[in-house]
ZAMARGU-4260 file (C-alpha; in steps of 0.2 Angstrom, whole numbers, plus 5000, padded with zeros to 4 digits):
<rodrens>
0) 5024/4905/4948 | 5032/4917/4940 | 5046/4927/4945 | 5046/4943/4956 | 5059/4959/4952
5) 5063/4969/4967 | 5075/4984/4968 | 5080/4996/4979 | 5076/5016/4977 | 5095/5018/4978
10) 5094/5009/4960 | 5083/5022/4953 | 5092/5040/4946 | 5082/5053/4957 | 5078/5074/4953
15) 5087/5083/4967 | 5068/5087/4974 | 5063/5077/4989 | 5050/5079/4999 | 5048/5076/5019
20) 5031/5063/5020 | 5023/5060/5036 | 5017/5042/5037 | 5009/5030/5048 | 5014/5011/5047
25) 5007/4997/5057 | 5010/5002/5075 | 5019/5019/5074 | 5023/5035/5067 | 5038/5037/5056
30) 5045/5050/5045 | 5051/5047/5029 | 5054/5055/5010 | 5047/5054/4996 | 5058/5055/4981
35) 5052/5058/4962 | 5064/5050/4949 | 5065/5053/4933 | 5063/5036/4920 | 5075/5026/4917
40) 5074/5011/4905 | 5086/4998/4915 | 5070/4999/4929 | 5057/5000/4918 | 5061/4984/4910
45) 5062/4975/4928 | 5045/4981/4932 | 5028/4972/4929 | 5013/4977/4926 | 4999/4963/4926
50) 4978/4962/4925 | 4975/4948/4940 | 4967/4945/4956 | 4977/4956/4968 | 4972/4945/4984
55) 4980/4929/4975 | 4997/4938/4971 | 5011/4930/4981 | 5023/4946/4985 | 5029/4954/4996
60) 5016/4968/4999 | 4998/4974/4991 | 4992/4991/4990 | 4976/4997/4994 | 4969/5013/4991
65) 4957/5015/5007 | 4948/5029/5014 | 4951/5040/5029 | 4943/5029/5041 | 4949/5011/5034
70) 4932/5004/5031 | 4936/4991/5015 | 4916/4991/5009 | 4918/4986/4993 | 4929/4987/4976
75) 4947/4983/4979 | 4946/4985/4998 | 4930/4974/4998 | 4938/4960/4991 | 4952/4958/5000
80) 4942/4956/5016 | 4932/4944/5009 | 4948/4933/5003 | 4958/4938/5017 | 4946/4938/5030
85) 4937/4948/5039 | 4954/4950/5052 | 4960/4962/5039 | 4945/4975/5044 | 4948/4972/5063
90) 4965/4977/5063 | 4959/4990/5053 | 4945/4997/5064 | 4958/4995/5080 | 4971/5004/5072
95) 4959/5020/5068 | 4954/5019/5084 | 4971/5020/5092 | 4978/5032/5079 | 4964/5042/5072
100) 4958/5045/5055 | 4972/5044/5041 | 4975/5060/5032 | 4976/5060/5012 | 4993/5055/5008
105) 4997/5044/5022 | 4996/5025/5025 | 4993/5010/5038 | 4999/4994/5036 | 4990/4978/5043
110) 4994/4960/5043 | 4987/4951/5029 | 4976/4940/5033 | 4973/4925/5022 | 4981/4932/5008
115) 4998/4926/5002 | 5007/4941/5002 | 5017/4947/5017 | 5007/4965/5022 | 4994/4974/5016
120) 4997/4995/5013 | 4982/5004/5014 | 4986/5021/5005 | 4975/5032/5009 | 4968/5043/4993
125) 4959/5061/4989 | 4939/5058/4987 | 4934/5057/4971 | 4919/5067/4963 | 4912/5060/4946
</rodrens>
């Protein structure tokens, strides 16, 4: 298994701009900021980028990029249901129905199924027309 680097946002030099960002998380509203940073070379040498199987990846958290209305049809979202089980799009489902649909920028986290890592961020994302 190789090894995992983790830091903090306070680690990461930021512009003075910050943005308030209204989110959803897995069973409440929260309000938090988004900050831009500028690059830094110390942090980008501590992050990874690698071509896997997403739903095998033992971390702390996976993102998803999901639509309004969390249905995980196919692509990315497809197949973390089918390796996570279908759980995954029940929590989903439940959590639309208690919270409504997601707006563009926002997210829900659910559990993650049968996956190994520990949560599962469904960030939802603008449509996109080709």
């Amino acid at each position: 298994m190789r090894e995992t680097c983790l830091f903090f946002s306070s680690e990461i030099p930021i512009f003075p701009i910050q943005f308030p960002y209204n989110f959803l998380a897995a069973q409440a509203a929260v309000h938090a900021t988004v900050i831009f940073s500028a690059p830094d070379k110390n942090v980008n040498k501590r992050i990874e980028v690698v071509q896997n199987d997403l739903t095998k990846e033992n971390v702390d958290a996976i993102v998803n990029a999901a639509n309004s209305w969390l249905k995980h049809g196919g692509g990315v979202a497809g197949a973390i249901v089918k390796n996570g089980g279908y759980q995954i799009q029940t929590e989903s489902d439940e959590y639309v129905a208690k919270h409504g649909p997601i707006k563009t920028g926002g997210i829900a986290v659910t559990k993650p199924g049968n996956l190994p890592c520990n949560i599962i961020i469904h960030a939802v994302v603008p449509p996109i027309s080709l």
